[in-house]
TORTORBA-714958 format. One record per residue (C-alpha): x, y, z; residue in one letter. Coordinates in steps of 0.5 Angstrom, whole numbers, plus 500, padded with zeros to 3 digits. Each point is the difference from the previous one (the first is absolute). Last residue first. Example, Ala and Ser with C-alpha at 12.3 -4.5 7.8 and 13.67 -1.06 7.14 Angstrom:
2
527498514S
498493502A
END
This chain:
389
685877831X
493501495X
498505506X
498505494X
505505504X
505495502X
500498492X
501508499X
506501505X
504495498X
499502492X
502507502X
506497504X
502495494X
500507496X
504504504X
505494501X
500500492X
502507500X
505499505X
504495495X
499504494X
505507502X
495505497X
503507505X
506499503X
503497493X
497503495X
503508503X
506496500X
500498494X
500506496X
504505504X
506500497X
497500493X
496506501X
506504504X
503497492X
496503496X
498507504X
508501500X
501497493X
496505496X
499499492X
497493500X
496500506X
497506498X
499499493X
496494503X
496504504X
499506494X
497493495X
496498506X
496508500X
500501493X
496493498X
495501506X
494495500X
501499508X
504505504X
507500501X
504497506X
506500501X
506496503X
503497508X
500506502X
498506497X
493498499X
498493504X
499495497X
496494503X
494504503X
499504492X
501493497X
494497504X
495505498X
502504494X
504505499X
505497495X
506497501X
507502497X
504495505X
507500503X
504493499X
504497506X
498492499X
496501505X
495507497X
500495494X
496495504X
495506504X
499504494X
498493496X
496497505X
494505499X
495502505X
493501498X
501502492X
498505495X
503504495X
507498499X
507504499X
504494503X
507503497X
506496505X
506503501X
508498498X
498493496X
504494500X
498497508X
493502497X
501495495X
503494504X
495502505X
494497497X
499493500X
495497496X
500505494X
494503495X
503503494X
507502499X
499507496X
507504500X
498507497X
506504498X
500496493X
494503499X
496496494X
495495505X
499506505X
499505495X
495495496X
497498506X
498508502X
498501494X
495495500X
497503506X
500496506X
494495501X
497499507X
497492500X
502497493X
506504499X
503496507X
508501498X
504496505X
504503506X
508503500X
501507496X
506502501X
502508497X
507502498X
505506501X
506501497X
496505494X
499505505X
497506497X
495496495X
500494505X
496505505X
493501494X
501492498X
499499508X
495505501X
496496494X
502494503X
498501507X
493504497X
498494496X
502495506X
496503506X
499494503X
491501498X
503500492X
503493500X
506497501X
499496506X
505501505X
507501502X
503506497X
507502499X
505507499X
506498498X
506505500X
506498495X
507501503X
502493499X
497497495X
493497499X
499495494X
494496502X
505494501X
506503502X
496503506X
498493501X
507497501X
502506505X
495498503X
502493500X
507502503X
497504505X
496493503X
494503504X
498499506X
504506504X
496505495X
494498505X
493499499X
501492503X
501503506X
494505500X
496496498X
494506500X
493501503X
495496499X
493504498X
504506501X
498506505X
504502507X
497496504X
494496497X
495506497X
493498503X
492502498X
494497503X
499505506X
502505494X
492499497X
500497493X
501501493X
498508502X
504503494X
504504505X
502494504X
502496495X
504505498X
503501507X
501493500X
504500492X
505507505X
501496505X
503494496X
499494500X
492499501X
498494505X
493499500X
497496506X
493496501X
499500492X
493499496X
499507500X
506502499X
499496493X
493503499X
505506500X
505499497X
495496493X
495507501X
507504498X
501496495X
494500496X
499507501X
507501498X
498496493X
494504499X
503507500X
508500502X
506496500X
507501503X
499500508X
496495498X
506495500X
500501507X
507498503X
502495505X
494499504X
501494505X
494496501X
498496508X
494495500X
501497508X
493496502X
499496493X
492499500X
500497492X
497506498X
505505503X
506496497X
497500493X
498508501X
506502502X
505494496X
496502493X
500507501X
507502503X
503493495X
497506494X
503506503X
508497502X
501497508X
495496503X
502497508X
495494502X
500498507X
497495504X
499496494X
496493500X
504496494X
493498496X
496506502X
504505498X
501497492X
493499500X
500508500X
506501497X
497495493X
494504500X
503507500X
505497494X
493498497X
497507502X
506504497X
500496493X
493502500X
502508501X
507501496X
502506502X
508498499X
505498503X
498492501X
498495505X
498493499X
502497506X
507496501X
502498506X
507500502X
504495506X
505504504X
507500501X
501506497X
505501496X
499493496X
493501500X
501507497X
504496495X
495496497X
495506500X
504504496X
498499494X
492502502X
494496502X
495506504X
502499507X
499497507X
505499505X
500496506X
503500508X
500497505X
502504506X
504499507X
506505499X
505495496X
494500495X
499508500X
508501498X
499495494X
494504497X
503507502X
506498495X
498504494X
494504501X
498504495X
505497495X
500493499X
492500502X
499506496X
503495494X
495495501X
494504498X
494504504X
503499506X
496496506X
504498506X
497495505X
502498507X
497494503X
501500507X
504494503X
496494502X
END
């Protein structure tokens, strides 16, 4: 009987867009694998991409104690009916849920990837809360498998766990990038041009996009605020904002989605499967955020040969390099992102060495097959270790 592999995410849509493609790469590999999530829209889907059967438990994103404890119950049962030798947790709730559940239940490998600490951005009770969470969840871990060596060193610093325990995989990510399928050669011109008709971008526009959630932790109410300052000066440029609103989660300001919605510079798409067409439009990408682990988006748009605008912040400050394949500003600073965007308006030499640079720099270091090489030789060596093969 092959090993059973599970991989626990909090919503299906992590599972889409976490790990694309590991699942099918690990079956070929020898493994049995299973995912397990909250219900979800793209549950449907995931199982088509992947190739693998979904579990649903009742997890949320949420502090919801009771709710927790069912969703707690039901992993635990869930282990001891498929027998794991490895469960693989990503997100803050599933990390919990599948931590302790799989240590409850007797799973010999539990490994968590952290991609990102929403703790970061809270404090009082709440953080506390959350930081007992990381840690219990630590705990319960055999491997913890940040992704980026700056979110290690923040975890280290914090004494969540001693550093035996801790791994950054290569050079960071949770699955690297596809870099063939992130490729301008992909695309139809044709249709590109065919959208750039559509959103009403012209030919000497300047189009600056973001990927992600529109919420305040991205950065958005500073992105449109310094967009709205550049605009001013240079009425051809354009702002693309590609992501679903999530008011109920982390609101943004009120004038902030007035601007967005009455602006006829700012093209809101909201949330799309397939990316690239959007970022093959664009000349820079603007992901002005607060927190991350290891972002995608940097790494995506850096393949289709667009220069980011980052901030410095863990995992963006180790996909971007200042000077050469873009900027990075701080976190939170309006005045710094809108003197980076004006910069790669207003000076084509430092643009366009960016630009050339962009998909090299994304190539060599993120390419995904050797990620997941790296992962399958993690997953190996730990089975040989617990004795399970």
């Amino acid at each position: 009987m092959p090993p059973v592999l599970i991989r626990i995410t909090t919503v299906p849509l992590s599972l889409q867009k976490l790990i694309t493609g590991q699942l099918p790469y690990m079956r070929a590999k020898g493994f049995e694998p299973l995912m397990v999530s909250a219900a979800g829209p793209e549950a449907e889907a995931v199982v088509k991409e992947q190739a693998t059967p979904l579990i649903e438990i009742g997890m949320t994103r949420k502090i919801t104690p009771v709710q927790d404890l069912k969703a707690l119950w039901q992993f635990y049962r869930l282990c001891k009916k498929h027998k794991p030798a490895i469960v693989h947790s990503h997100t803050p709730k599933a990390g919990i849920i599948g931590m302790l559940g799989a240590k409850m239940a007797g799973v010999p490998v539990r490994l968590h990837t952290v991609a990102g600490l929403p703790l970061m951005e809270t404090n009082g009770k709440t953080r506390q809360v959350l930081e007992a969470v990381e840690k219990l969840t630590y705990a319960c871990a055999t491997k913890v498998y940040p992704n980026s060596t700056v979110l290690k060193d923040f975890i280290l610093k914090s004494g969540f766990c001693g550093p035996a325990k801790v791994k950054v995989i290569g050079n960071g990510s949770s699955n690297g990038v596809d870099t063939a399928f992130y490729n301008r050669e992909q695309l139809d011109p044709a249709k590109l041009e065919e959208l750039k008709a559509q959103l009403g971008i012209k030919p000497d526009d300047f189009v600056f996009v973001f990927i992600g959630r529109l919420v305040k932790d991205k950065g958005i109410q500073e992105l449109v605020t310094a967009f709205k300052k550049l605009q001013a000066q240079y009425p051809q440029v354009k702002l693309l904002l590609v992501g679903p609103f999530e008011q109920d989660l982390d609101p943004i300001e009120d004038r902030i989605l007035q601007e967005i919605e009455h602006n006829p510079g700012i093209l809101s798409v909201g949330f799309q499967h397939d990316v690239r067409p959007y970022l093959a439009i664009s000349q820079a990408l603007a992901f002005p955020s607060y927190r991350e682990g290891f972002p995608n988006v940097p790494m995506q748009a850096g393949c289709l040969d667009l220069p980011s605008i980052v901030t410095d912040i863990n995992g963006c400050n180790e996909i971007i390099r200042h000077g050469e394949n873009g900027f990075i500003v701080p976190p939170k600073s309006m005045e710094k992102l809108y003197e980076a965007m004006l910069t790669f308006i207003s000076d084509k030499e430092i643009f366009g060495h960016m630009q050339a640079q962009a998909r090299r720099m994304i190539v060599e270091r993120y390419e995904q097959t050797h990620f997941w090489e790296l992962l399958l030789q993690e997953y190996q060596t730990h089975l040989e270790q617990h004795e399970v093969i």
